[in-house]
N, C-alpha and C positions, 0 to 999 in steps of 0.2 A: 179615524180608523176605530172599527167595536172593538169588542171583545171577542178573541177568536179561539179558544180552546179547542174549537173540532175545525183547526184548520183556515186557511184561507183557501179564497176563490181562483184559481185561474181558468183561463180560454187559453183553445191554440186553433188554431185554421191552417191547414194545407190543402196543396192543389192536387194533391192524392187522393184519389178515389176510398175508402174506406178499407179495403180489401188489401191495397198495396197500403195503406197508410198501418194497418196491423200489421201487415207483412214486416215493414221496415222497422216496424219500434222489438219487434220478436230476431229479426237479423242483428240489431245493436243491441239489446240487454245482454248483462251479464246471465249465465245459468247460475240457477238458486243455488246450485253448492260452492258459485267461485268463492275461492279461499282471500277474497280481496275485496273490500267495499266500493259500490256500486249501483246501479238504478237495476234491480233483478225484481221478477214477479211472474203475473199471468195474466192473458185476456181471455174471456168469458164470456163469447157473444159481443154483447155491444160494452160487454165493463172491463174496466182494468185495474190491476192494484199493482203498484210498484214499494216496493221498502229499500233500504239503504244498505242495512248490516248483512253485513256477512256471514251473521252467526246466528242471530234468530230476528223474527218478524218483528221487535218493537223499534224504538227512534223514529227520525224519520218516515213518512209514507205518505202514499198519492192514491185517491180514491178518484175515479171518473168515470166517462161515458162517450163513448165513441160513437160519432153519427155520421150521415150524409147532409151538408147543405151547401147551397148555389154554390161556393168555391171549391168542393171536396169533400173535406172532414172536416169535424170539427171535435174536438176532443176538452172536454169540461170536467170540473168536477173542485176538490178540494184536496189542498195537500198543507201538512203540519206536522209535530212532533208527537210520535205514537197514540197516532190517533185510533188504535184499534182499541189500545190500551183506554183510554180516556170512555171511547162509547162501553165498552164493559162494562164499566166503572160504574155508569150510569144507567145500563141495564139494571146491574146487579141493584143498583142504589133503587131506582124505581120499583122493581121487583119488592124490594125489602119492605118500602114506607105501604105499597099495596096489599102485601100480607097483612103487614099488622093493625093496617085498616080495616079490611077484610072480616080480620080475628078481632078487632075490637081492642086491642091490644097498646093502641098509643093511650100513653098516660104520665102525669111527671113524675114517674116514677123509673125512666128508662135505664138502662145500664148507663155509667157513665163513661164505656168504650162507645156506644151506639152513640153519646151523643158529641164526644171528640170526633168522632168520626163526619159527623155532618156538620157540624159548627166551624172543624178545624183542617181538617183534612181534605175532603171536599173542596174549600177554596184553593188549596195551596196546590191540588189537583191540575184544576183547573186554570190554574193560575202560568204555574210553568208549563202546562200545555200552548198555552197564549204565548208567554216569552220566546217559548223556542219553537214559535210554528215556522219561523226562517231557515231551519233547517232541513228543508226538505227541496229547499229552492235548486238544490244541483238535479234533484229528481225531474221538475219543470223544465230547468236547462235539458237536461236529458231528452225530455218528450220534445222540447222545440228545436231540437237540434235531429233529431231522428225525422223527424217530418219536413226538414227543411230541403228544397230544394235548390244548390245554386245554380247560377246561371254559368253559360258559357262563360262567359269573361271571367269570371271569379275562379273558374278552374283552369284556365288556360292560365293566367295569374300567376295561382300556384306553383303550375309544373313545373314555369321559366324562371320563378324566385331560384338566387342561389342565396344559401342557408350556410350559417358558419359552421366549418368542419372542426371537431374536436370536441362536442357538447355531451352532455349528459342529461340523462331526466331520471330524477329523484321523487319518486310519490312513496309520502307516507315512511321514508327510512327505506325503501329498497330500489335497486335502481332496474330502470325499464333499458331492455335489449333494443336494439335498432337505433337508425337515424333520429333526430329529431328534426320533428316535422311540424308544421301548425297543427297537419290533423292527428297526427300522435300527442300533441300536448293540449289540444282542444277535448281529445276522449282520454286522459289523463286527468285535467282539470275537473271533469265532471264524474268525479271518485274519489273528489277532496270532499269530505265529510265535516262540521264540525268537528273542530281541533286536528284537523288532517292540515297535511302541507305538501305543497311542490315546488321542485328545485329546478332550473336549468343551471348546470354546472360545467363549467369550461378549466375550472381546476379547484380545490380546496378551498380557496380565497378569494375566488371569482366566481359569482354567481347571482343569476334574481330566484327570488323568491317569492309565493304567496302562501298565505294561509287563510281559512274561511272563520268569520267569526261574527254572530246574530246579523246574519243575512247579507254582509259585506266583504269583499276582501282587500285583506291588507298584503302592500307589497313593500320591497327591501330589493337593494342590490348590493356588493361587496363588491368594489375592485382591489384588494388587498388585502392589509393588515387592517386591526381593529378600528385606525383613524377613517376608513375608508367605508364605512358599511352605512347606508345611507337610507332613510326610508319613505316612501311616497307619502306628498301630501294631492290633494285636489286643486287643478287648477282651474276655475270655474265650476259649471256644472252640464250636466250631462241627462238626457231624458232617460227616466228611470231611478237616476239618482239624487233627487233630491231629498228622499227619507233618509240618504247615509248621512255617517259623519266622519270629519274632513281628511281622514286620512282611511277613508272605506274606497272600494270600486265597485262596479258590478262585474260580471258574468263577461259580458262583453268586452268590457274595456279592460282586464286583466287580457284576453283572448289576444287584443290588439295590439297589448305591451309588450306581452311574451313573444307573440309576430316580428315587431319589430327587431325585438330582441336578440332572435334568432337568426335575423339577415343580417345582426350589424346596423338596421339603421337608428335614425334617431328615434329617441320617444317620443310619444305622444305628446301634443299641444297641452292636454288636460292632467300631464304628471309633472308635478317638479319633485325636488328632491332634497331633505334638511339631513345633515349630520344625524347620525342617530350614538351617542354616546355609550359605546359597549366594553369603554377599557376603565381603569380606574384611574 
């Protein structure tokens, strides 16, 4: 893997036409003033930019390109940690070395702000740009989840799951009205932000949980008192997962857990579960 300060590459492909494939991803964003973090933006023709926060345009964001080929669409581009912020940066930074080329002006004689700034600043820039470009991966989830079609069975499935009565859904410290559903905790899970968290709660003491954290998530379940609170490790491995570590998930496989979790049945094959020592 390079160095990726402006971002990583994703693809996505659906069988949607282009027209409906904007339609759908503009029917699932959030609007830019919701007061709750989220995959919110604009498309612009053929481009799109999504960001994360709910308060202003930097953290997370998704830059791409929306097309027609053989299968539908296909939807390209890069997504990272305020990557608007970072190309500024680099405008502004080029911009500056071209003036004073320009001007005749470089000389060892520069301020020694100008030259903190490029010797020290600049890498550490660039640097956490790289570290936290995994933060944008719910905005990805996002677009591959808006584009996705399922199939009959998959929805017939759902309708005749019976789903345990008495749960809760906890995002982020507030709690969400309605049933809990796969597809209310599926569009719940993807507004878990870095250092965000979600709950299924069936009482104070009993609950799973996840939180997102450098591009993986960690899970936990409580059936009780402190002796009881217990946290996922990896059981084998999983495509897609082979960059986490061993007590990370992906996207999917949280999706699966919480699934289960919710009809009552068993967990997944690929989750066991260790003591997690929370008393003293």
């Amino acid at each position: 893997m390079g160095f990726q300060p402006f971002g990583y590459r994703f693809e996505i492909t659906s069988n949607l036409p282009p027209k409906a494939a904007k339609a759908a991803i503009r029917s699932k964003k959030a609007g830019i003033f919701d007061p709750k973090d989220g995959a919110r933006g604009w498309i612009a023709g053929p481009f799109i930019c999504l960001w994360f926060s709910a308060f202003d345009r930097y953290g997370p964001m998704l830059f791409g390109l929306i097309s027609a080929d053989s299968f539908g669409t296909r939807v390209h581009g890069r997504a990272g940690s305020d990557l608007n912020g970072v190309l500024m940066f680099t405008l502004i930074t080029a911009g500056v070395v071209v003036m004073m080329i320009t001007d005749g002006a470089i000389s060892a004689t520069q301020p020694l702000a100008f030259v903190l700034v490029f010797l020290i600043g600049a890498p550490l820039i660039y640097w956490f740009a790289h570290k936290d470009r995994k933060d944008a991966d719910p905005l990805v989830h996002f677009l591959r989840k808006a584009l996705a079609q399922p199939d009959a069975r998959s929805r017939s499935t759902a309708a005749t799951r019976k789903l345990r009565k008495g749960l809760r859904l906890v995002l982020n410290g507030d709690y969400l009205e309605g049933p809990v559903t796969d597809e209310g905790t599926e569009a719940a899970l993807m507004r878990v932000g870095n250092r965000g968290f979600l709950i299924i709660e069936s009482a104070p003491q009993n609950y799973l949980q996840t939180a997102l954290h450098d591009g993986g998530y960690v899970l936990e379940v409580r059936k009780g008192g402190p002796s009881q609170h217990y946290k996922a490790e990896r059981y084998g491995r999983a495509a897609g997962s082979a960059a986490l570590a061993d007590d990370a998930f992906t996207f999917e496989e949280i999706c699966e857990t919480m699934s289960a979790y919710i009809a009552g049945a068993d967990m997944p094959r690929f989750v066991k579960w260790r003591p997690l020592e929370t008393h003293a």
